[in-house]
Backbone as numpy.savetxt, mean C-alpha at the origin, in Angstrom:
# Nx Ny Nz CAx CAy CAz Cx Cy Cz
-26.37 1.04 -5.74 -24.97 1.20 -6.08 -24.14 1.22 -4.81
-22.86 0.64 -5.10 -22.35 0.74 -3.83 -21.40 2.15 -3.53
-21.22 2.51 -2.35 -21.08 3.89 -1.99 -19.66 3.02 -0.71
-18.48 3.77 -0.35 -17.64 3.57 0.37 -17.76 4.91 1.46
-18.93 5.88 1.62 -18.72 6.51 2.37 -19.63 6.56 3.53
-20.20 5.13 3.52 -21.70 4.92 4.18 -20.73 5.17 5.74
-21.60 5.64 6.68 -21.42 5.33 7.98 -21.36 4.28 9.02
-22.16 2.99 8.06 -21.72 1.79 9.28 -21.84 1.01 7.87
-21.13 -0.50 8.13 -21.36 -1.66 7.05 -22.63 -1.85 7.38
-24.03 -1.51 7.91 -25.07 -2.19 7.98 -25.95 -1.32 6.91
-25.08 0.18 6.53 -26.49 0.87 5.82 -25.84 0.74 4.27
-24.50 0.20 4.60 -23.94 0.01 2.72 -24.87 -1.00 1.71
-24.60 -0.40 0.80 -25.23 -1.73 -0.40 -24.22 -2.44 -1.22
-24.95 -3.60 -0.99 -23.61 -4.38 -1.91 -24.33 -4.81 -3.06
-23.26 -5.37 -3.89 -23.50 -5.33 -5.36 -23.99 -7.51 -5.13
-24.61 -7.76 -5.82 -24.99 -9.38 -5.77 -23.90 -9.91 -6.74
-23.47 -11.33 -6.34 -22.84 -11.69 -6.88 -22.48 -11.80 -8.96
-23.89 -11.76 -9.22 -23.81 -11.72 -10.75 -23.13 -10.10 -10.95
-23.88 -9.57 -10.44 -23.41 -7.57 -10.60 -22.04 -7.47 -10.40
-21.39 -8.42 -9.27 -19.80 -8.22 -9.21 -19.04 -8.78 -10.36
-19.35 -9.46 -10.92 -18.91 -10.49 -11.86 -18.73 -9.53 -13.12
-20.15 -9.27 -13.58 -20.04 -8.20 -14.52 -19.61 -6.90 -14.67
-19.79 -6.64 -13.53 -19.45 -5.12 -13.23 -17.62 -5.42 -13.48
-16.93 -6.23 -12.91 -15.62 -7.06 -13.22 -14.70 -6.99 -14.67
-15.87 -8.08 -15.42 -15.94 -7.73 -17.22 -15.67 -6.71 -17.46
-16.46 -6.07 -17.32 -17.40 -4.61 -17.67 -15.66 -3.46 -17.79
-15.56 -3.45 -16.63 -14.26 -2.44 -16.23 -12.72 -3.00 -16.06
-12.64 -4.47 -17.00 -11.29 -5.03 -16.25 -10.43 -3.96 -17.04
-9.20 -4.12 -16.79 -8.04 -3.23 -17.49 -7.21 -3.71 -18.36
-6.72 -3.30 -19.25 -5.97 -4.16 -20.42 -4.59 -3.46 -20.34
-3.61 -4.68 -19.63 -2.55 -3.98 -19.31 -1.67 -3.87 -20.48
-2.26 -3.98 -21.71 -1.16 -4.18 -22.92 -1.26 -3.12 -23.37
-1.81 -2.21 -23.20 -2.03 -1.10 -24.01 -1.61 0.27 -22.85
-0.72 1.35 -23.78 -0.73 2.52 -22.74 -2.01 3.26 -22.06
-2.32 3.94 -21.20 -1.11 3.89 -20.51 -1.05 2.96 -19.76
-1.18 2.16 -19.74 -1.70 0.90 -18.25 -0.44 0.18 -18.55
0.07 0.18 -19.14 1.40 -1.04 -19.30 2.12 -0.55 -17.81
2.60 -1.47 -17.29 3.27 -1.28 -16.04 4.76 -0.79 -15.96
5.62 0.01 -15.26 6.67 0.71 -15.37 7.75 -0.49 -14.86
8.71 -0.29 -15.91 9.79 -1.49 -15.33 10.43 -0.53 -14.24
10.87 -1.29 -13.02 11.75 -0.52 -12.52 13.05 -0.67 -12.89
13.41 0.38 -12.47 15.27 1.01 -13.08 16.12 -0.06 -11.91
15.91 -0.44 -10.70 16.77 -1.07 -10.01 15.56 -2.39 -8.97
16.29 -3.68 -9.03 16.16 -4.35 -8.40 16.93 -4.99 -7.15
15.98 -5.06 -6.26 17.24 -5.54 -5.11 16.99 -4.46 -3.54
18.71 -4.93 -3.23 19.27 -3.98 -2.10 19.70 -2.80 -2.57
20.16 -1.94 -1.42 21.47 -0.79 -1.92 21.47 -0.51 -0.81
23.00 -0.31 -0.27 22.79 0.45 0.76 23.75 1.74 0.58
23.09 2.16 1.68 23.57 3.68 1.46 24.20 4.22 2.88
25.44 4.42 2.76 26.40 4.13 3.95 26.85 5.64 4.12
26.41 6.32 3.44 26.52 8.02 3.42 25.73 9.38 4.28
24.59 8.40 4.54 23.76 8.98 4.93 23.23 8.86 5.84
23.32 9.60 7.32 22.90 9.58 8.28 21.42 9.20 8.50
21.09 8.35 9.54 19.85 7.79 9.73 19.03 8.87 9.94
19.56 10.03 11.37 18.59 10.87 11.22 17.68 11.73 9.98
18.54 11.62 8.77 17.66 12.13 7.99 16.77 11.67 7.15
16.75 10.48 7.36 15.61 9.31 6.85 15.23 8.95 8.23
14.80 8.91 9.04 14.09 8.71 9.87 12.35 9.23 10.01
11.93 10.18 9.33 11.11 10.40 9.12 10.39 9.89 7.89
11.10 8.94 6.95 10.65 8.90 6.03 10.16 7.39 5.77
10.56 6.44 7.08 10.26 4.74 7.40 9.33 4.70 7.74
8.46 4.05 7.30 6.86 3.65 7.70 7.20 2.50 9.15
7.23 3.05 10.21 7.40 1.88 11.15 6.52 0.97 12.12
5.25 1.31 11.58 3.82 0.76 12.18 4.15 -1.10 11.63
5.19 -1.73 10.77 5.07 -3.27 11.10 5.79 -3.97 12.16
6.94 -2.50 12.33 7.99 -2.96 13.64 7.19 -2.91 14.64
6.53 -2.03 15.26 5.94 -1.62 16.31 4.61 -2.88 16.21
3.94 -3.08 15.39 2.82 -4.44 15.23 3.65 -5.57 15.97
5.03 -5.89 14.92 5.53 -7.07 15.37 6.05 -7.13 16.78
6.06 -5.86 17.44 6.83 -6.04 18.67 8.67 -6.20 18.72
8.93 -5.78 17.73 10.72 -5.84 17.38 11.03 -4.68 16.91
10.70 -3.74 16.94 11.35 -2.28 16.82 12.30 -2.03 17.65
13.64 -1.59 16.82 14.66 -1.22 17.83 14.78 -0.26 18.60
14.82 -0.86 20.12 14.68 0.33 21.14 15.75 1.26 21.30
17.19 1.10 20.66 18.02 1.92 20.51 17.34 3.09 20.03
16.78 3.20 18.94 16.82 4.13 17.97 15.74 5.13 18.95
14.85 4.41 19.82 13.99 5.83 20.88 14.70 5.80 22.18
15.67 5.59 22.33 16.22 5.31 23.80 16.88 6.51 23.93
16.84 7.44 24.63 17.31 9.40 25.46 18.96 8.94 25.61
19.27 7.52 25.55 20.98 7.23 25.92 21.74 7.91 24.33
């Protein structure tokens, strides 16, 4: 069986291709039925919100793709 808490990919077990397949079948999800039906969201889009100071969302931006991409604005850590 496969286990996600093995210590290296060399001591994991994997499932063979027929076992993935079925195992697949076996557990797919039927999104037509509750609760699995998916939640519409209430708003699509933009919004902005011109009220609210950055500092207090600042903690709340995931910014590890700015910093990946190398374009994070240096204003926003700059001591000026």
């Amino acid at each position: 069986m496969w286990t996600s808490v093995s210590p290296c990919l060399e001591d994991r077990k994997y499932f063979t291709l027929a076992q993935a397949r079925a195992t697949a079948k076996k557990e797919a999800v039927d999104f037509s039925v509750a609760p699995n039906i998916p939640v519409t969201p209430k708003f699509l889009g933009f919004k902005a919100l011109k009220d609210i100071p950055i500092a207090d969302v600042m903690d709340f931006i995931d910014w590890n793709p700015f910093f990946q991409a190398g374009a994070y604005p240096r204003s926003l850590f700059s001591s000026t």
